[in-house]
N, C-alpha and C positions, 0 to 999 in steps of 0.2 A: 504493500500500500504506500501510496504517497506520501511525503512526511508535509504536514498541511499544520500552519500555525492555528490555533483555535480563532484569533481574530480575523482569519483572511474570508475571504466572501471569493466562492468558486461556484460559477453557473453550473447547473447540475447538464448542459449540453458540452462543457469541456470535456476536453480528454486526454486527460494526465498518465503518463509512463507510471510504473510500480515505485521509480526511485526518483521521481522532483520532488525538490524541497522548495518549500514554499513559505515566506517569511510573513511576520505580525504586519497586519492593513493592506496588503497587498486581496488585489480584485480581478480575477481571470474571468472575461464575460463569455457569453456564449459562442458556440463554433471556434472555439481556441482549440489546437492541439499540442502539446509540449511532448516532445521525444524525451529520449531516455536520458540521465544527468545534468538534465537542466535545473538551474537553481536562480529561485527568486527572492533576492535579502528581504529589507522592508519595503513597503510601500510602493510595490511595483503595480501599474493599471496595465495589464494587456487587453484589446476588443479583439474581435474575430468578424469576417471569418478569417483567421490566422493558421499558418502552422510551423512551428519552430521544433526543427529537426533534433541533434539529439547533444548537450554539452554544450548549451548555450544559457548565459550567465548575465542574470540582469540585478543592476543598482541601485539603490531606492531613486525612488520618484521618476526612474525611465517610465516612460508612456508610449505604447508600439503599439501599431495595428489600429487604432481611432480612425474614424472616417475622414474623406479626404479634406480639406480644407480649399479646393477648387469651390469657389463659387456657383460652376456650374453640377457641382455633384445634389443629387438630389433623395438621397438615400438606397440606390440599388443596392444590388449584393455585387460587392467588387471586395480582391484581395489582399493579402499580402502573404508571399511563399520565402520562407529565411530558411537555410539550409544547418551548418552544423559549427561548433565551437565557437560560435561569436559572442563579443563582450559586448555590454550597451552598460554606459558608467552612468553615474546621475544625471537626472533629466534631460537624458538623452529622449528623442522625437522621433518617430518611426510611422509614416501615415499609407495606406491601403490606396488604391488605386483609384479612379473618377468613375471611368464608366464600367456599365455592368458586364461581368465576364473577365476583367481586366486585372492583372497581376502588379504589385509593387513586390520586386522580388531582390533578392537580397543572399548573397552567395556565402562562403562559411568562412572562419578563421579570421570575419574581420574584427575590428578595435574600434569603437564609437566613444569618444570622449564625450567628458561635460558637456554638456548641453550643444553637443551635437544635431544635426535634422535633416532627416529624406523625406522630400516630400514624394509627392504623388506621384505614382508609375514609375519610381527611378528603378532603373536597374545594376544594381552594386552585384561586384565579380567577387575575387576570392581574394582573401591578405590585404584589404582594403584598410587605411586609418582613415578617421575624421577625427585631429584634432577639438581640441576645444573650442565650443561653440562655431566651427569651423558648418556649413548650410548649403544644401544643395535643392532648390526649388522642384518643377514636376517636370515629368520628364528624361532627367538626367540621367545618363549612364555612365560609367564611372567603372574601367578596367581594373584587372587584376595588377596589384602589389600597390596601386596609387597611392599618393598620400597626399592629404588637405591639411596643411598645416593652420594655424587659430587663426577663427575670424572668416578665415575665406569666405567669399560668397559668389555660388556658381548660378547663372543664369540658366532659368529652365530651357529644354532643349538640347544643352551645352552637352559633347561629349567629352570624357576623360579619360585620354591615353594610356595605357598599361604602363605602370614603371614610371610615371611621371610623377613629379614635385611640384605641387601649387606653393608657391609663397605664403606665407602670413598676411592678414587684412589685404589680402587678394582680388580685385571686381573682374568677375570671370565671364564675359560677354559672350563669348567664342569660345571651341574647340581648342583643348588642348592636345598639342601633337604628344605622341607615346614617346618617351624613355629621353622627354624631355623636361628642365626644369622653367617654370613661367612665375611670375610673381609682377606686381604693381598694379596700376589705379591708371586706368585699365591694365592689367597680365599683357606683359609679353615674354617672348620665348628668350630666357639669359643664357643657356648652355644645355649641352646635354647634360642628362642625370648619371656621368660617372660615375662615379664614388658607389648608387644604391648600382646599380649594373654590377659592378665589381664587386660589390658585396654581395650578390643573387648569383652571381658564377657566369654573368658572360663571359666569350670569347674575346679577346682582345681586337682581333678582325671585326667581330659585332660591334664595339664599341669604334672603331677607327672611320666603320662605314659609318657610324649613326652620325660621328663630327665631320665628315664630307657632308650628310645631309645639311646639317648646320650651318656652314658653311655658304654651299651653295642656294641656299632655301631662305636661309632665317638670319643672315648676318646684312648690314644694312647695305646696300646698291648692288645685290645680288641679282639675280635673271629675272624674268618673268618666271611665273613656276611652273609653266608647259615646258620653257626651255630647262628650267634648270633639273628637272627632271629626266628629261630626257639624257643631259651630260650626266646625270648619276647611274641610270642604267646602263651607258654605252662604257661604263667606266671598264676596263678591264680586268680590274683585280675584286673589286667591290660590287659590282652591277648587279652582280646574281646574289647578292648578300639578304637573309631573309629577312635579317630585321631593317636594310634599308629596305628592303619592297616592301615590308608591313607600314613604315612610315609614309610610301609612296600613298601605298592603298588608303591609308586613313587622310590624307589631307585629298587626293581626288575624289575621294565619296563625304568631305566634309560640306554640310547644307547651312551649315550658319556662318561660314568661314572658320577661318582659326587666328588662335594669336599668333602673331610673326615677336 
């Protein structure tokens, strides 16, 4: 059986693993599902309809899974899908999707600081942080390893590169390109993210090609960026390089632009 504080209040349509613990004033509402190892200190609110996979660890006063706060939401039944080992620190914000049918989904092993916030329909990947009070509006999708350093604030729509570095009090208008680092008012592109690359086990090639992209892409009186794409594929040594082609791929299929 579940280790259930006597003050918490659990909708009798949840559905608790044998081993969640679940802390004093905390409130699990209907269509909640909590996997195996999950633990809730105090005064955690989760709504539904949710499901949180299995080893995932909430703060007092996180609040996950509440309905969406689009204005156009009107009460359907829309979701939120969180997968396995993520942390949600205090008052951490976690909001369910707009329209009916619709996922706010949220991938495993990430880290949500203080008063961190996803809104509506984002889609968070794996090894994700949000800093403190660090805020991502609706829509957003937000790659695997990223990291949103305090305060950021990402404009709905906006994609978030895998391996990238947001700055601190960051205004994120536009796409950020992957295994790059962006920061300022407005973000723009200041380096690659060495340093987290090297520490994740790139290849030194992987990194060599990613600062040609740099270079030819994102350094100021560089090409057009049909041209300068083009000089990076034709390159010889680098062109077939996959993480420059993943960079290629993500700024030719960017729809809001990106930061330069």
């Amino acid at each position: 059986m579940a280790d259930i504080h006597p003050s918490a209040v659990i909708h009798p349509t949840a559905k608790l693993a044998d081993d969640v613990q679940i802390g004093p004033f905390c409130v699990v509402g209907p269509n909640v599902t909590l996997g195996p190892g999950c633990i809730l200190h105090s005064h955690v609110v989760l709504e539904g309809p949710s499901t949180f996979g299995k080893g995932n660890i909430f703060y007092p006063f996180a609040v996950i899974g509440l309905r969406s706060q689009d204005l156009k939401y009107s009460g359907e039944p829309t979701w939120l899908v969180v997968g396995d080992n993520n942390t949600f620190r205090e008052n951490c914000n976690i909001n369910r999707a707009t329209s009916p049918g619709d996922k706010t989904v949220i991938g495993s092993n990430n880290l949500f600081l203080i008063n961190s916030h996803i809104g509506h329909d984002c889609i968070v990947g794996d090894h994700v942080i949000l800093s403190g009070f660090a805020a991502a509006a609706g829509h957003v999708q937000i790659g695997d390893y990223a990291i949103l350093s305090g305060c950021a604030a990402i404009h709905q729509f906006v994609r978030i590169g895998e391996h990238s570095l947001v700055g601190g009090v960051a205004r994120v208008p536009q796409d950020v390109p992957p295994f790059t680092i962006v920061e300022g008012h407005p973000a723009t592109v200041r380096a690659i993210n060495t340093i987290g690359l090297s520490r994740r086990g790139f290849a030194e090639d992987d990194i060599k090609a990613l600062k040609q992209c740099y270079k030819k892409i994102f350094l100021k009186g560089s090409a057009h960026l049909s041209e300068a794409i083009a000089t990076l594929k034709a390159d010889p040594k680098y062109g077939t390089n996959p993480c420059l082609l993943r960079m290629v791929q993500f700024l030719e299929t960017s729809e809001r632009g990106f930061c330069h």
